[in-house]
N, C-alpha and C positions, 0 to 999 in steps of 0.2 A: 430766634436761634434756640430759646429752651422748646421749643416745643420741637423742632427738628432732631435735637440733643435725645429727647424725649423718645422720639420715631424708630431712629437710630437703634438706643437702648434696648428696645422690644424685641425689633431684629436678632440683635446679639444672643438676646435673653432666649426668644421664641425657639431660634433656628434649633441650638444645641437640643433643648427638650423634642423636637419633631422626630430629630435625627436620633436621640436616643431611643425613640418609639418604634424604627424600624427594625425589622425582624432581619439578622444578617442571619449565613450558616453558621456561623457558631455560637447565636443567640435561639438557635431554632432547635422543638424539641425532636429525640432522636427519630429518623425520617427508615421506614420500613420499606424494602428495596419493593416487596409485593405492591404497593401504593403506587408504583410510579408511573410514566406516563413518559417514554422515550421516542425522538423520531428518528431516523437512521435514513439517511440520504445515500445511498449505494450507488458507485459509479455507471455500474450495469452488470454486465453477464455475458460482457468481452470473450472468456477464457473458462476453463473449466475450474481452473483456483480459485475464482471470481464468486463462481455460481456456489462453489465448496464453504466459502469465506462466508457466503450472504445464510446461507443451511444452516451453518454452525453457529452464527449470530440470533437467528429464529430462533431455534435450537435453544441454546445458553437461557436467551430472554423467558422463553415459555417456561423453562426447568427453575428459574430463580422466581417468576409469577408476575415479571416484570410484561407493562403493555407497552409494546414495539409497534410505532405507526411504520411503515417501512414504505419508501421511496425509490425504485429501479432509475434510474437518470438516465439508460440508454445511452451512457457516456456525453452527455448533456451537460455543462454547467450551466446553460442557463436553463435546465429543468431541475439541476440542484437547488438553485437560487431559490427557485418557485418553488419548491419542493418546503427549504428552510423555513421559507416567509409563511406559508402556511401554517408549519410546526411551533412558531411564534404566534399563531393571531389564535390556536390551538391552546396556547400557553401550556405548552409541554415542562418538562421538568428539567429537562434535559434533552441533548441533540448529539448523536453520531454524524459524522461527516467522512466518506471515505471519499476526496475531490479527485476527481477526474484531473485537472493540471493545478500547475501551484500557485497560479496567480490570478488576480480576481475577487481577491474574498473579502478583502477588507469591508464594504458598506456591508453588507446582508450578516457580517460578525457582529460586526457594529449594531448594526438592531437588535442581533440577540443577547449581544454585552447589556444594552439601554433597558433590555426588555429582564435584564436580572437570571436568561438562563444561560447553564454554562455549557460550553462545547465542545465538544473529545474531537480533537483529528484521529481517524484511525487510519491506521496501512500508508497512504503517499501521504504526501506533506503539502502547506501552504507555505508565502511570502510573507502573511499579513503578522503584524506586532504578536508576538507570544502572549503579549494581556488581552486580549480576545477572544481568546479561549484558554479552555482547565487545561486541558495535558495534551500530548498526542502519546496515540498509540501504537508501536510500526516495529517492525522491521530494521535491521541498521543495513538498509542498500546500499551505499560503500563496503562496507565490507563482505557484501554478498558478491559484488564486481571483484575482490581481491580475492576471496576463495577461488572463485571461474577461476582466473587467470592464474593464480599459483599452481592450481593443479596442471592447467594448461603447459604452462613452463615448466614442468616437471615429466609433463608425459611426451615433452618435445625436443627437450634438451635442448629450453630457448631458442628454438630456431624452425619459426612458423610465420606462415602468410595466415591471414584469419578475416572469415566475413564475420561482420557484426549485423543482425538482427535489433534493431533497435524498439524498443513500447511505444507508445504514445507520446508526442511529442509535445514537449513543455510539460510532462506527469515530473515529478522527483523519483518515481521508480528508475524511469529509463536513461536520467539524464545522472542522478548518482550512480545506477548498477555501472555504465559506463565511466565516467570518474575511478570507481574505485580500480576498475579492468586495467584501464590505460596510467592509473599508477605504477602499478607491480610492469606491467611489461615496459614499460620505460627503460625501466633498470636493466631490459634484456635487449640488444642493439637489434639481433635478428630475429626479435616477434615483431610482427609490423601487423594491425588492422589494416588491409587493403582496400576491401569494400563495405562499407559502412551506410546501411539504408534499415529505416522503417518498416517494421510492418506491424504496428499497429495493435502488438498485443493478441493477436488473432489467429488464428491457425491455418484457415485460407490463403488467410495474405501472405503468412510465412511461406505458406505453400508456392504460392504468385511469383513473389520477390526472389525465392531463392532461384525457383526456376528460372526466371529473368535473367540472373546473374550468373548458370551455369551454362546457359544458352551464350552468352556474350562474353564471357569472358573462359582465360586457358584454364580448365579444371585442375589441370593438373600441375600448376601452381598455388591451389589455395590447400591449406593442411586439415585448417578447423576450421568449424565455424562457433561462435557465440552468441548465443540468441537470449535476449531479456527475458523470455520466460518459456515454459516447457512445450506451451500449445503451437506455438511460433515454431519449434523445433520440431516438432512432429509433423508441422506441416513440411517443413524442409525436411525433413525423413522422406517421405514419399517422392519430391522432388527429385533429391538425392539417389533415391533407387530408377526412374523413368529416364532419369540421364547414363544410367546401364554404371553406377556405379553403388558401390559400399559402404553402405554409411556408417562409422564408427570403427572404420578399417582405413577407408580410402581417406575419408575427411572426416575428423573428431567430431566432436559435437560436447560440450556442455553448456548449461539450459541455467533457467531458473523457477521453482514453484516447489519442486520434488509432489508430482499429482500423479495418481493411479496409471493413467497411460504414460507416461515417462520410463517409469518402472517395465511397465511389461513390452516398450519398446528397447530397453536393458536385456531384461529376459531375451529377448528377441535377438541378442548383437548389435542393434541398430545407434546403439548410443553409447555414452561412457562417463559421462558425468551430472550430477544436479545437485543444486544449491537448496537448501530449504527456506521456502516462503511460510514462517507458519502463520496458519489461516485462525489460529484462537487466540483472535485479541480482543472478544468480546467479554470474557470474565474480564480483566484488567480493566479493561474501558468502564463497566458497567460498577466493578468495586469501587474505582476513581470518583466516580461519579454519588456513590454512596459516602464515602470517604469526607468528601467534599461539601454534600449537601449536612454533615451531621460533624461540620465544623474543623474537619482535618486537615492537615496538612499535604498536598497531592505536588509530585515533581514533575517536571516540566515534560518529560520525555521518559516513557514507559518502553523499554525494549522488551519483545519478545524473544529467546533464542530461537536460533535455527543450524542444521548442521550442512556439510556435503555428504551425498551418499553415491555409491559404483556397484559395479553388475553384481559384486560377488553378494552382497546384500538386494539384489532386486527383487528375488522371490517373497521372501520377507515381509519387505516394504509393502511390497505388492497386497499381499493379502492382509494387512494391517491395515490396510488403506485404502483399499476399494469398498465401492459403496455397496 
């Protein structure tokens, strides 16, 4: 029994000293953002926001001296996956994640929890525990669905039939912008969503789908449409016009992204409203990240703002904004 007593003892004794020898963030000395060693897993290059989002990311990382392994997914989560596990066997410093849908991620967090680095969500969201990664970085997509619709109910005098254009399904873009939309019109008896379909984030598809829907159904029934983001609505612009109607006369339209051709589809008459996605949430993410590694304190959810912007601002916007 004393020599177990004994065994025991050392345990107690050993562990504490092991465990004071590890190097935590805020035992570690201060960490210069130039040194680092980031991988960024991008959803793909769906939409013109997309490809704006991933520029401005590059961009950011090159101007602070930060090295960016960067990952296209091709809307792929299981190229995210592979993309991550890589960034881990890498031993990066740190990992961007902008996930393609929200669910799925817990194991491959999990490795890079075990593996001691930390993980920024940027832009859509995940399911998996908050303690798996440092912060996210996004957008507040509910209330990007509540602006759409207030304005909508304003410029309708609550009383519209409405297609919805829906993102990617299972992403938390498309499935909160929605949420937030069909909150506000609740409260108004005669807004009603009538047809409510996918496209994918896409501007063909949008293109595809609207057409689908004005081919089959009475046009002159539906008021607005809303579509989860701007490329999807430009695609239904064109649509919209090949069915020998006016888009942004005949049938409303607001969007979400606020990207260079939204704008100068404004210019154009063809539109009337957009939400802003902004695309710089790489300083945040990349400060988090610094913040974090040199012992800070970092909160859970990083908002970027964004506003709504209308025609009478599109020229503006327009050349503010184009590349």
């Amino acid at each position: 029994m004393a020599v177990e007593a004994r065994f025991w003892l050392r345990i107690v004794v050993v562990i504490p000293v092991i465990f004071l020898g590890i190097i935590t963030p805020t035992q570690a000395q201060t960490v210069n953002e130039k040194d680092l060693i980031i991988g960024f897993s991008q959803v793909g290059s769906e939409s013109d926001w997309r490809t704006a989002f991933t520029e401005i990311t590059l961009a950011e990382a090159a101007e602070r001296g930060i090295s960016l392994l960067f990952s296209n997914a091709e809307n792929s989560q299981e190229n995210q996956i592979a993309a991550i596990r890589s960034f881990i066997e890498q031993r990066v410093d740190a990992i961007l994640l902008a996930p393609v849908i929200e669910t799925g991620w817990t194991p491959i967090l999990l490795e890079a929890y075990a593996a001691g680095i930390p993980v920024v969500i940027i832009d859509r969201n995940v399911t998996a525990d908050e303690s798996l990664y440092l912060t996210r970085v996004s957008s507040d997509f509910v209330l990007e669905g509540r602006l759409a619709a207030a304005w909508l109910v304003q410029a309708t005098s609550g009383r519209c039939n409405i297609v919805e254009l829906q993102g990617t399904v299972g992403s938390s873009a498309a499935r909160d912008r929605q949420i937030g939309f069909n909150q506000v019109i609740a409260l108004f008896p005669d807004m009603r969503v009538v047809i409510s379909q996918t496209a994918d984030f896409r501007r063909a598809m949008g293109h595809e789908v609207m057409a689908n829907i004005l081919h089959t159904e009475n046009v002159s029934e539906i008021c607005a449409l809303w579509s989860h983001n701007d490329d999807m609505a430009i695609g239904a612009i064109e649509a919209i016009k090949e069915a020998g109607l006016d888009p942004g006369d005949d049938i409303l339209i607001v969007s979400v992204d606020a990207i260079p051709d939204i704008f100068a589809a404004m210019m154009a008459g063809d539109t009337n409203a957009t939400v802003e996605l902004n695309p710089y949430m790489a300083g945040p993410a990349f400060d988090a990240i610094v913040t974090y590694l040199n012992g800070g304190e970092v909160p859970k959810w990083i908002p970027v703002p964004g506003g709504i912007y209308f025609p009478d601002t599109a020229a503006e916007e327009y050349a503010r904004r184009k590349p």
